[in-house]
Backbone as numpy.savetxt, mean C-alpha at the origin, in Angstrom:
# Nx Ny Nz CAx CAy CAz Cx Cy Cz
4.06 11.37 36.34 4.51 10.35 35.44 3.96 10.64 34.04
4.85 10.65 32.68 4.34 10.72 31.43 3.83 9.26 31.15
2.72 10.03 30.08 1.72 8.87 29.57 2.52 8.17 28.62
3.28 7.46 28.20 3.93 6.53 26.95 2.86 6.84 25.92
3.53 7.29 24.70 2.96 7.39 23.53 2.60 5.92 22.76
1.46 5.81 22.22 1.59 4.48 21.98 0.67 4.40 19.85
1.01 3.66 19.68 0.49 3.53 17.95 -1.02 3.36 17.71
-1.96 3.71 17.51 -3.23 3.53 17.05 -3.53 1.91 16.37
-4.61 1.19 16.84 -4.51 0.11 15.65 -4.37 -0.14 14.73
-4.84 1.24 14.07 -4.99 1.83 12.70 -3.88 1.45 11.57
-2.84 2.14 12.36 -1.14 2.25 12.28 -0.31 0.97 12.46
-1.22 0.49 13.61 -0.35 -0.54 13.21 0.01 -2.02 12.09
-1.88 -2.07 11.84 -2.55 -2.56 10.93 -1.70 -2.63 9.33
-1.86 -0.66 9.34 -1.00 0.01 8.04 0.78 -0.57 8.25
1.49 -0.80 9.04 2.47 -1.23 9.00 2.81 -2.50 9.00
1.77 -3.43 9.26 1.56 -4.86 9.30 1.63 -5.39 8.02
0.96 -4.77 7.36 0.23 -4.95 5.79 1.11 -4.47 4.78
2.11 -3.17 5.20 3.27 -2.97 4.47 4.38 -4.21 4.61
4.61 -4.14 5.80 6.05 -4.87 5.99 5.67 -6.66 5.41
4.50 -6.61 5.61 4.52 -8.38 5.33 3.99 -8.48 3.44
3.44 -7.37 2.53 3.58 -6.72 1.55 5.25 -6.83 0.83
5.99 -5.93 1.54 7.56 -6.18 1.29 8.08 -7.26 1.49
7.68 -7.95 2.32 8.61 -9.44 2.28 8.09 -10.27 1.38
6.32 -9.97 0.87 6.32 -11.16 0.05 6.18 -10.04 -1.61
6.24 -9.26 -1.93 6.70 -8.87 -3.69 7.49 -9.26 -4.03
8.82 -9.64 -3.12 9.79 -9.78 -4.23 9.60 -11.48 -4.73
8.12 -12.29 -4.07 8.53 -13.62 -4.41 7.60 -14.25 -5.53
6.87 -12.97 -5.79 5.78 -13.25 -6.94 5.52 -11.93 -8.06
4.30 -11.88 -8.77 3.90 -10.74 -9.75 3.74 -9.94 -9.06
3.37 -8.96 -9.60 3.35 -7.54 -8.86 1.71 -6.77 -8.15
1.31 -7.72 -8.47 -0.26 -7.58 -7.68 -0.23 -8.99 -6.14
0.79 -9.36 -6.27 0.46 -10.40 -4.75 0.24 -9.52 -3.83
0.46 -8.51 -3.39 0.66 -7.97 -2.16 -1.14 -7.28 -2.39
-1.85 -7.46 -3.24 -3.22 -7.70 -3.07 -3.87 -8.53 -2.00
-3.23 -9.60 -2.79 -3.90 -11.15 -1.56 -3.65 -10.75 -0.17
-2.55 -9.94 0.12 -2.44 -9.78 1.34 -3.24 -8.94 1.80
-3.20 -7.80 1.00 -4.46 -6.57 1.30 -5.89 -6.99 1.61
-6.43 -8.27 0.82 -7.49 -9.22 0.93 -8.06 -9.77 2.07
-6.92 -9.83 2.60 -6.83 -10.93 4.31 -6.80 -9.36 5.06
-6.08 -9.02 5.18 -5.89 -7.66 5.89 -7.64 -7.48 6.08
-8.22 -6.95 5.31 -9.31 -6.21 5.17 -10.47 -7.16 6.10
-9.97 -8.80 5.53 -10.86 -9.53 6.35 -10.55 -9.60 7.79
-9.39 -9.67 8.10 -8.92 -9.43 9.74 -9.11 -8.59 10.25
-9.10 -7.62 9.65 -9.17 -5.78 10.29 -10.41 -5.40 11.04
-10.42 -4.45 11.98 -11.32 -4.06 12.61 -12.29 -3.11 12.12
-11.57 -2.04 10.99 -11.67 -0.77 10.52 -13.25 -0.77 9.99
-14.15 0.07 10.00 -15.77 0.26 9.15 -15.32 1.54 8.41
-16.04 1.45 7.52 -16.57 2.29 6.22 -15.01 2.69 5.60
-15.05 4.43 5.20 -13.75 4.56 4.42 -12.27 4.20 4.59
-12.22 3.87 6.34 -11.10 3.45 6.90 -10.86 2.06 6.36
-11.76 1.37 5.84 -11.43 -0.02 5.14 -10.33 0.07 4.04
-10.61 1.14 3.02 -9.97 1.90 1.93 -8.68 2.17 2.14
-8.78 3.24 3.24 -7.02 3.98 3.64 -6.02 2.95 4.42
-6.84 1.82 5.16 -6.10 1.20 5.68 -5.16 -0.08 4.17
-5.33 -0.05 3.30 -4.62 -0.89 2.32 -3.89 0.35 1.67
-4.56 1.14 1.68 -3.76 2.46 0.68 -2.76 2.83 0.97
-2.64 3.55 2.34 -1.55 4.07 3.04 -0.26 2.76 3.13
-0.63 1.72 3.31 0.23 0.67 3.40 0.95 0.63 2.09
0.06 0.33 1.14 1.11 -0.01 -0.17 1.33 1.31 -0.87
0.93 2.49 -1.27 1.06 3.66 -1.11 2.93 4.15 -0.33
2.58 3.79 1.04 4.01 3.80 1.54 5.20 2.87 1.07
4.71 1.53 0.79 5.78 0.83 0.69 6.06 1.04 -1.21
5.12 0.99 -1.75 6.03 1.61 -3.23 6.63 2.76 -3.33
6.26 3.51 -2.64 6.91 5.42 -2.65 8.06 4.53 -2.27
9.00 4.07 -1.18 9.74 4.22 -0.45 10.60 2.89 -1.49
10.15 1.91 -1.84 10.80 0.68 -2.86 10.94 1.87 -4.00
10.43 2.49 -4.83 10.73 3.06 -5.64 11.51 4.40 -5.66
11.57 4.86 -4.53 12.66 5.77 -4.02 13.68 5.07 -4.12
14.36 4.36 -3.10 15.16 3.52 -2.76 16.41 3.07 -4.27
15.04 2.40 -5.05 15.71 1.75 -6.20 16.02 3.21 -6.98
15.23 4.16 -7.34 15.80 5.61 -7.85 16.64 6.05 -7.33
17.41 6.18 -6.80 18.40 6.68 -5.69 19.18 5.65 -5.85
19.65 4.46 -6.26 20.30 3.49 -6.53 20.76 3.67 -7.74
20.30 4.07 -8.50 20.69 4.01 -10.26 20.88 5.94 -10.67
20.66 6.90 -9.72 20.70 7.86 -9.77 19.80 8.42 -10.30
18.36 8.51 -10.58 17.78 9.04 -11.15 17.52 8.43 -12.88
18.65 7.77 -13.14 18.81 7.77 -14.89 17.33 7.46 -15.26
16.79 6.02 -14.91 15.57 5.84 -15.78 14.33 6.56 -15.13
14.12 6.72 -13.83 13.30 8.25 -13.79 13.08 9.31 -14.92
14.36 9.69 -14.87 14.57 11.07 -15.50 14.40 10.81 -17.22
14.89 9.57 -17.84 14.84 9.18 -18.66 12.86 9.30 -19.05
12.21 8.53 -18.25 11.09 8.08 -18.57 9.68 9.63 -18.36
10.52 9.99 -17.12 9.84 11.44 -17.51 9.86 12.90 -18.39
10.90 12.31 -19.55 11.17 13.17 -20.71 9.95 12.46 -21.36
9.89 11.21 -21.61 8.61 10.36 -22.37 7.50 11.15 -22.17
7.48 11.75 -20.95 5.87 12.35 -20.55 5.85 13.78 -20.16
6.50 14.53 -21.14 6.50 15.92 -21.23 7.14 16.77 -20.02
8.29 15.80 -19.88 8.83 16.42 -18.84 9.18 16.20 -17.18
7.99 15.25 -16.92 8.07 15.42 -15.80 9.22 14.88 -14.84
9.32 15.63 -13.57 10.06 15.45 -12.86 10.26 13.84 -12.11
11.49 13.31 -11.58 11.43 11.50 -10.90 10.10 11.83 -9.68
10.37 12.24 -8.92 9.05 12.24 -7.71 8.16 12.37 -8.16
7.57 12.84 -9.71 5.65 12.80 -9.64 5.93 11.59 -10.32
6.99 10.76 -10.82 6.67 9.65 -11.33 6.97 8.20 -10.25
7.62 8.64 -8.99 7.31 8.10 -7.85 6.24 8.01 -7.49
5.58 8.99 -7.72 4.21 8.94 -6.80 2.70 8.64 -7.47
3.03 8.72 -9.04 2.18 8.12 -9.85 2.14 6.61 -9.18
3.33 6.26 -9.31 3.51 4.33 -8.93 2.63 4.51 -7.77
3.38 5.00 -6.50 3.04 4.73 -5.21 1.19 4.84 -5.43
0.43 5.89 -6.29 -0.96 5.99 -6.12 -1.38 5.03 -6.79
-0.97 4.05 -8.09 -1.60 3.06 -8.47 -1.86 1.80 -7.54
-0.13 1.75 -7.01 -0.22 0.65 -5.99 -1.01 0.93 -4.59
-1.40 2.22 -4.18 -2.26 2.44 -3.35 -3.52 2.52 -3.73
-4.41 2.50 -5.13 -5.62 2.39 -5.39 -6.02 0.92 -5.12
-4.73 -0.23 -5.96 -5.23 -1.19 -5.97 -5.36 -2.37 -4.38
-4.28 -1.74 -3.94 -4.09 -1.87 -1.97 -5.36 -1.62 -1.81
-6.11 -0.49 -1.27 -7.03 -0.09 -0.90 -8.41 -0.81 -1.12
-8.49 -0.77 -2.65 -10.09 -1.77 -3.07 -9.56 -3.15 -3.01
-8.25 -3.75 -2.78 -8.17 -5.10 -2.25 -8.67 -5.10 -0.65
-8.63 -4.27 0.26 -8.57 -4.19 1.64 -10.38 -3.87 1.54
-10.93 -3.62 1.00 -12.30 -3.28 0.73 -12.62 -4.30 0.72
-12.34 -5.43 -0.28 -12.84 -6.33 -0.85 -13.00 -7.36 -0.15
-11.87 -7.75 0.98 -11.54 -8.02 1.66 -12.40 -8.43 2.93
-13.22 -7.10 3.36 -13.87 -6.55 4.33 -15.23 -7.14 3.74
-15.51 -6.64 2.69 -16.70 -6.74 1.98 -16.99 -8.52 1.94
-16.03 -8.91 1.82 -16.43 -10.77 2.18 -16.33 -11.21 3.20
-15.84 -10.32 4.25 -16.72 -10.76 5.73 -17.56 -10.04 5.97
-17.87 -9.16 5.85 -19.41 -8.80 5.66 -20.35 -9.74 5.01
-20.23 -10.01 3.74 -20.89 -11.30 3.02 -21.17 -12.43 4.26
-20.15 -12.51 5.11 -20.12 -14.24 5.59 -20.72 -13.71 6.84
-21.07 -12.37 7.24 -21.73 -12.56 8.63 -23.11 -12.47 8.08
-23.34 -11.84 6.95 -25.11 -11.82 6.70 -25.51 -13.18 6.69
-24.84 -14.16 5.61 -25.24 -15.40 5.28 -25.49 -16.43 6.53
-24.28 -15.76 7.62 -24.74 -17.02 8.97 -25.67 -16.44 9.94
């Protein structure tokens, strides 16, 4: 009998935090999907740098793929447009500029997160 492949918590965590990320950006500014990263970090199981990758990879994925999506919708124009502004560059490193901002700030929200339940188990 094969063993069923099954998702890591890790993963699933990272897809939890995306998909519920995507449902709530489109209903506020563009840092809400922080607050979520916030809670994430406090719910999460993850210790030390895995605190980090687990918000990163999440919003990281979900802007690469929202900002694909919408590039590929309009054809490239303001991509291509906006990376003449910056000596050239090509739409994908300016995909992935986005996707790494929104994955820095994912990440030290999911830290931060962590870091205040940490706070609340020393204090009790």
């Amino acid at each position: 009998m094969k063993k069923r492949a099954s998702l890591n918590p890790f993963w699933i965590s990272v897809i939890l935090i995306a998909l519920l990320a995507g449902l709530v950006s489109p209903f506020g500014p563009w840092w809400i999907f922080s607050l979520l990263c916030i809670v994430g970090g406090f719910i999460a199981w993850p210790k030390g740098i895995k605190r980090f990758w687990l918000g990163f990879l999440a919003i990281f994925i979900l802007w690469f793929l929202v900002a694909l999506v919408l590039d590929i919708g309009n054809k490239s124009n303001l991509s291509s447009k906006i990376g003449q502004l910056f000596g050239g560059l090509p739409s994908i490193a300016l995909l992935l500029v986005s996707a790494l901002i929104g994955g820095i700030v994912g990440g030290l929200s999911t830290m931060f997160g962590s870091y205040i339940k940490d706070l609340m188990k020393q204090k009790s």
